[in-house]
C-alpha positions as CSV (number, residue, x, y, z in Angstrom):
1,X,108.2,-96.1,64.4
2,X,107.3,-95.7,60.7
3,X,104.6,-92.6,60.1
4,X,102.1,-94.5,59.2
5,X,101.9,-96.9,62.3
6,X,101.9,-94.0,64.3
7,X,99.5,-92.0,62.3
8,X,97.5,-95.4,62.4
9,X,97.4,-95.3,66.4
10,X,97.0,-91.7,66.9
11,X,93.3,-92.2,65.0
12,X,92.4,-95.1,65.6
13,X,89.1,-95.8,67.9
14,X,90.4,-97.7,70.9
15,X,87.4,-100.1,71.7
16,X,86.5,-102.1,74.6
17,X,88.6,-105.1,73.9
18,X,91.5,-102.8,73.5
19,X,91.8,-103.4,69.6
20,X,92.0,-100.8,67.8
21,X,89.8,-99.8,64.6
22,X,90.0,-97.4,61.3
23,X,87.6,-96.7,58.7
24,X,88.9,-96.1,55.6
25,X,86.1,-96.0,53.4
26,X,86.8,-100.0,52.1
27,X,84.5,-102.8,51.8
28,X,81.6,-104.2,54.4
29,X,84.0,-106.0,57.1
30,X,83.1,-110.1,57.1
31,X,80.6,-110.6,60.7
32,X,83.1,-113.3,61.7
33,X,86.5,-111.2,61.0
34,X,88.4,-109.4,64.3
35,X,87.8,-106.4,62.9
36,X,84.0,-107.0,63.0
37,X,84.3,-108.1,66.5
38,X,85.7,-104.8,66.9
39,X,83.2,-102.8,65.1
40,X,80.4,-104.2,67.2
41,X,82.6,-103.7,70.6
42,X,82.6,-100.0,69.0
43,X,78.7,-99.6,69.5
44,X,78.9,-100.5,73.5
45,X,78.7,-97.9,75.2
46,X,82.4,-96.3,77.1
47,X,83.8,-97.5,73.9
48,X,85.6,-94.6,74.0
49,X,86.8,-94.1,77.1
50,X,90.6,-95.1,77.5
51,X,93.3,-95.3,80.0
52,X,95.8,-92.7,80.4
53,X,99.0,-91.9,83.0
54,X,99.8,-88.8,85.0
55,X,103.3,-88.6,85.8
56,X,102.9,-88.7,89.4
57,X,104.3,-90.7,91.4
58,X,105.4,-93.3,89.3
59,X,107.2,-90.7,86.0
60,X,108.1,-87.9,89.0
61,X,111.4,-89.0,88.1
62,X,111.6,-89.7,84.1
63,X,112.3,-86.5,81.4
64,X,110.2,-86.5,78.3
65,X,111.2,-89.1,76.0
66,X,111.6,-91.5,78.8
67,X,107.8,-91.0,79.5
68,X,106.7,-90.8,76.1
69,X,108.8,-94.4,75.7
70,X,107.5,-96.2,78.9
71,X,103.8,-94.8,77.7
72,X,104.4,-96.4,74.6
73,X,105.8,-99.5,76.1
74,X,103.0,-100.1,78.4
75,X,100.4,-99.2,75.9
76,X,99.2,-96.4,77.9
77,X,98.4,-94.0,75.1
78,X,97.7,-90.4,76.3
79,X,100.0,-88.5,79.3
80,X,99.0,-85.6,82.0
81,X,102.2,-83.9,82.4
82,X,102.1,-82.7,86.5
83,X,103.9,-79.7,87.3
84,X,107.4,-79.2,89.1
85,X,108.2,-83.3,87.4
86,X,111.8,-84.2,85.6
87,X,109.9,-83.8,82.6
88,X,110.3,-80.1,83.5
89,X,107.3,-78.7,81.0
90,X,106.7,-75.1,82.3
91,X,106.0,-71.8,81.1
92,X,109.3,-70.3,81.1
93,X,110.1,-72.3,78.3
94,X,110.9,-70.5,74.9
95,X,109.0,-70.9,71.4
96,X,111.6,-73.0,70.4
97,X,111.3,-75.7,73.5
98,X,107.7,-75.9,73.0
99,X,107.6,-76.8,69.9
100,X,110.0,-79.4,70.7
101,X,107.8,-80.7,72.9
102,X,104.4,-80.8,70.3
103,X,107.3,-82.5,68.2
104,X,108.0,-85.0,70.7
105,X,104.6,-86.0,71.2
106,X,103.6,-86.0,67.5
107,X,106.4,-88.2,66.4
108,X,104.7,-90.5,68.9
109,X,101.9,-92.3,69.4
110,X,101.6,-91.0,72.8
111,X,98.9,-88.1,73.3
112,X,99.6,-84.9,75.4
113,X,96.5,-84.9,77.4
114,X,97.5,-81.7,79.0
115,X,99.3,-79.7,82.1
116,X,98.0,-81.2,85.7
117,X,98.7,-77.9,88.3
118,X,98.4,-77.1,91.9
119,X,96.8,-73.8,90.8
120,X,94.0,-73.7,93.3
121,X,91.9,-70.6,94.4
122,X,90.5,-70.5,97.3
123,X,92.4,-68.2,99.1
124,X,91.3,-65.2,101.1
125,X,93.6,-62.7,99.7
126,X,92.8,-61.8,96.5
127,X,96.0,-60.7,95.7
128,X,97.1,-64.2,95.5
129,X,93.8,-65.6,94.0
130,X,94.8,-63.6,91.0
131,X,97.7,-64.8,90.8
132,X,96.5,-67.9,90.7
133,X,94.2,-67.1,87.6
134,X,97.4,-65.8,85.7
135,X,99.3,-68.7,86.7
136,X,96.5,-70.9,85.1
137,X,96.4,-68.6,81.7
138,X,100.4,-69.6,81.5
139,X,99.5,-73.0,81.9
140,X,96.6,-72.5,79.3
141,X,98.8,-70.7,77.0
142,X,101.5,-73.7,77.9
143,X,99.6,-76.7,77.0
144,X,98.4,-74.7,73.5
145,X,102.0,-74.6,72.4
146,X,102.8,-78.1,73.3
147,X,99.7,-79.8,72.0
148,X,97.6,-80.6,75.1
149,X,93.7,-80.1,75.2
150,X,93.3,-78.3,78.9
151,X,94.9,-77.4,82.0
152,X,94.4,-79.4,85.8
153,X,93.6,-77.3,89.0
154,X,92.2,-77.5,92.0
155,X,89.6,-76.2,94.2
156,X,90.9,-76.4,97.0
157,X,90.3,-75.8,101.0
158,X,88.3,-73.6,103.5
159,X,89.7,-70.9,106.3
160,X,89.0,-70.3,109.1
161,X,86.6,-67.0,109.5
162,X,85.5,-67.4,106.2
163,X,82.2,-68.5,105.5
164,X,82.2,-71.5,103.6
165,X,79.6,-70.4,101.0
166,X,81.9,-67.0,100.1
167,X,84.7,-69.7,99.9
168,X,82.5,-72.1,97.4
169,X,81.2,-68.7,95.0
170,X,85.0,-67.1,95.1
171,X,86.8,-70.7,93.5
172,X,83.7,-70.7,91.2
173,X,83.8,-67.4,89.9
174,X,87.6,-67.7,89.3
175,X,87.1,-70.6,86.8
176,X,84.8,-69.0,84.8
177,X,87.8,-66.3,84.4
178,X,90.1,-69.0,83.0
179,X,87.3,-70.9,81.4
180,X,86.8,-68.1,79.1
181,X,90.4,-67.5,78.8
182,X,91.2,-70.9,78.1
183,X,88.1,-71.7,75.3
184,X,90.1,-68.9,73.1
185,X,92.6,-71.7,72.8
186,X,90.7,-74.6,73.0
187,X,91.3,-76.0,76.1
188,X,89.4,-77.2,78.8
189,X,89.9,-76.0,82.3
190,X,89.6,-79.5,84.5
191,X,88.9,-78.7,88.5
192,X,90.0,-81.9,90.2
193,X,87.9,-83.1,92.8
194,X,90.4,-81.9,96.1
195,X,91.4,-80.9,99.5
196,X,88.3,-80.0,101.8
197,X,86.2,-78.6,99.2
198,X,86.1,-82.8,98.4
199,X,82.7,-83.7,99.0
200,X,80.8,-83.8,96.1
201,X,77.8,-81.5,97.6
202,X,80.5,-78.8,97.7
203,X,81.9,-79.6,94.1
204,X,78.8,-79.6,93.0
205,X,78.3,-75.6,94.6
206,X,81.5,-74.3,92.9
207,X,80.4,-75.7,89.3
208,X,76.9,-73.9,90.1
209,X,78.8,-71.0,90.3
210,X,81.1,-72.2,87.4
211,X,78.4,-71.8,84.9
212,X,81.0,-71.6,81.7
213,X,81.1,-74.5,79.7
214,X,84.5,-74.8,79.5
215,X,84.8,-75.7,83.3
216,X,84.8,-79.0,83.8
217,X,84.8,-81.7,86.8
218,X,87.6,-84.0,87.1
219,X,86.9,-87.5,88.9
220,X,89.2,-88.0,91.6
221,X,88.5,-90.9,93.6
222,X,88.3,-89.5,96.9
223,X,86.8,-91.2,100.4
224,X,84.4,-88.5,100.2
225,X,82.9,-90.0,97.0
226,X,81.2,-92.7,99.3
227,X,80.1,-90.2,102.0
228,X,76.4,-89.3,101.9
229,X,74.0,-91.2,99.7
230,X,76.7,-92.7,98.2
231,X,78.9,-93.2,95.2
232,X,76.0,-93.6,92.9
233,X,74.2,-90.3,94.3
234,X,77.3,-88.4,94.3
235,X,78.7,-89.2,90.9
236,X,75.6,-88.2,89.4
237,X,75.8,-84.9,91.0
238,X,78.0,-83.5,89.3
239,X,78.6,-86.4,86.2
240,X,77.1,-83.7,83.4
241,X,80.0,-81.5,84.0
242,X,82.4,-83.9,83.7
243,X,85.4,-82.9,81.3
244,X,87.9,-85.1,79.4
245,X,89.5,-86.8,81.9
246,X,89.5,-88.5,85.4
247,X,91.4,-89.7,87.7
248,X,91.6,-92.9,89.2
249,X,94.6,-94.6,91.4
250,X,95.6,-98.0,91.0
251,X,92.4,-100.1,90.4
252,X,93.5,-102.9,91.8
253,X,94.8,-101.9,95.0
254,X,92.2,-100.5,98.2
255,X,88.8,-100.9,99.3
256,X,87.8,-98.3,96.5
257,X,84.7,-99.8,94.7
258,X,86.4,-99.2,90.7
259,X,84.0,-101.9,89.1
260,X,81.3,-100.0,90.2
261,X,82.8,-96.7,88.9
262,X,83.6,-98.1,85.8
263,X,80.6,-99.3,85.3
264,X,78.9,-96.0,86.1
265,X,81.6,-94.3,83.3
266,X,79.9,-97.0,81.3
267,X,76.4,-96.3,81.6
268,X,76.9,-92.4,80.9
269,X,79.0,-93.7,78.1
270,X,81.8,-91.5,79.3
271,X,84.2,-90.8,76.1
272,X,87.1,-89.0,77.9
273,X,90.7,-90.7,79.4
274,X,90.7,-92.0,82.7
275,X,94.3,-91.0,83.9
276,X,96.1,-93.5,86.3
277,X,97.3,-91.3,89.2
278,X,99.7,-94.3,90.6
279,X,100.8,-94.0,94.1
280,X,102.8,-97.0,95.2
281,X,106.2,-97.6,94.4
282,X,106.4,-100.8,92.3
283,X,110.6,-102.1,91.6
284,X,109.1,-102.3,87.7
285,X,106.9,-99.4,87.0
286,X,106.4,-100.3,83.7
287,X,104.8,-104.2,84.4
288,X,103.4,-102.1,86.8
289,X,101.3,-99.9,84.2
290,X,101.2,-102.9,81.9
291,X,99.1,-104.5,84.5
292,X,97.0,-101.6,85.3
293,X,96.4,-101.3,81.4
294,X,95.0,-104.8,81.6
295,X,92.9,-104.5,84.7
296,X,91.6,-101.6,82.8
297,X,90.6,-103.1,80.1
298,X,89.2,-106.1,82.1
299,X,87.2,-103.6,83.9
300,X,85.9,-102.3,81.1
301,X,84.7,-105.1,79.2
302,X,83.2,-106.5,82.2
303,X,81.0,-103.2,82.0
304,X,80.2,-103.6,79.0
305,X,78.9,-106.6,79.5
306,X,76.3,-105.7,82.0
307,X,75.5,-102.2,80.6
308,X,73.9,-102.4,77.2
């Protein structure tokens, strides 16, 4: 790929209808032009938003250029690299292998989102909590060098004889740690929605206690998100502290209401990636995240066109 198209698709402004769109400082564009169309599509809100991949299940098994190629083939733009993957991006790689990596990605149009952990801290020894939080500062550090904007953990679980409330404060408290770590080198720390600690009232008690700005909520799509009041209720709880990304499974597949998720991304006009978390093994993983990609973007525009 030529510098310029890639330069071309690393800024561009993906809108709704999936074209993309550069300002360049030229002329008025004609009202009845593509590009028009695009610039209006631009002023919807969620215009923003696009659809990204994380490498599990469906790259588990593919090294770096291999994802960065089927990303690029599928038109899947921007990557979560999870942990212990072929890809094998870790910190125990050198200066040298790092910067291969940031290479890899910039000589692509394909953007490195960032790391997606198990870091988690929940645990009652604290020995191992902190080791948890420097765990997380390697990743931090890791996704600096390669060219990513945060790092993926998780809450993540209760124990038994340990009040539930100490559990909630001690996960909390431990982010702001690697919040404030992580802001030094610009990137967000992303505290997937997970384990036991799922239900949103008790996402929303950690991010209390998570008061640094840095700590954000990542979207899961969970069961538990329907629990309660109900979607609506619950993704309000905690949507103000959402981060750069979410994660959503395959939209097409499950009782999972996504039209009505996407359509409250829409109305908050969410501008961060929602990440496709696949987990069903498809013979053609590729058609299969072309066809996510359009579902997506069908999805979207019919939020659009509801949500003004």
């Amino acid at each position: 790929m030529s510098t310029t198209r890639r330069d071309f698709l690393k800024h561009s402004i993906v809108t709704c209808s999936g074209v993309s769109l550069v300002s360049f400082g030229g002329p008025a564009l004609a009202a009845d032009t593509p590009a028009a169309d695009a610039a209006a599509c631009c002023e919807k809100k969620g215009c923003k938003m696009r659809l990204g991949f994380v490498t599990y299940l469906w790259g588990q098994d593919w090294d770096l250029p291999t994802v960065i190629a089927n990303c690029e083939k599928s038109g899947i733009l921007g990557v979560e690299l999870r942990v212990d993957h072929k890809h094998d991006v870790k910190p125990e790689m050198s200066a040298e292998q790092r910067k291969e990596v940031r290479k890899r990605f910039k000589d692509s149009p394909v953007i490195f989102v960032g790391m997606g952990t198990n870091e988690q801290f929940d645990n009652p020894d604290p020995a191992k909590v902190a080791q948890a939080i420097e765990n997380t500062k390697a990743f931090v550090k890791l996704s600096y060098d390669c060219g990513g904007s945060g790092v993926k953990v998780k809450p993540n679980q209760f124990h038994p004889n340990v009040p539930k409330e100490k559990t909630l404060e001690q996960i909390g408290k431990s982010l702001n740690i690697v919040g404030k770590y992580a802001a030094d080198f610009k990137q967000q720390i992303r505290l997937e929605v997970h384990g036991t600690c799922a239900p949103l009232p008790y996402m929303k008690t950690i991010m209390d206690h998570a008061d640094h700005p840095n700590v954000t909520v990542c979207w899961n799509c969970n069961d538990e998100d329907l629990q309660g009041e109900g979607l609506e209720k619950n993704f309000a709880m905690v949507s103000k502290r959402f981060g750069d990304i979410a994660h959503v499974r395959e939209l097409n597949i499950g009782k999972y209401p996504y039209q009505k998720l996407m359509d409250l991304f829409v109305g908050i006009d969410y501008k961060g990636w929602i990440l496709l978390e696949a987990r069903t093994a498809p013979k053609d993983r590729v058609a299969a995240m072309i066809e996510q990609k359009q579902v997506f973007d069908k999805m979207l525009a019919d939020a659009q066109s509801r949500i003004s």
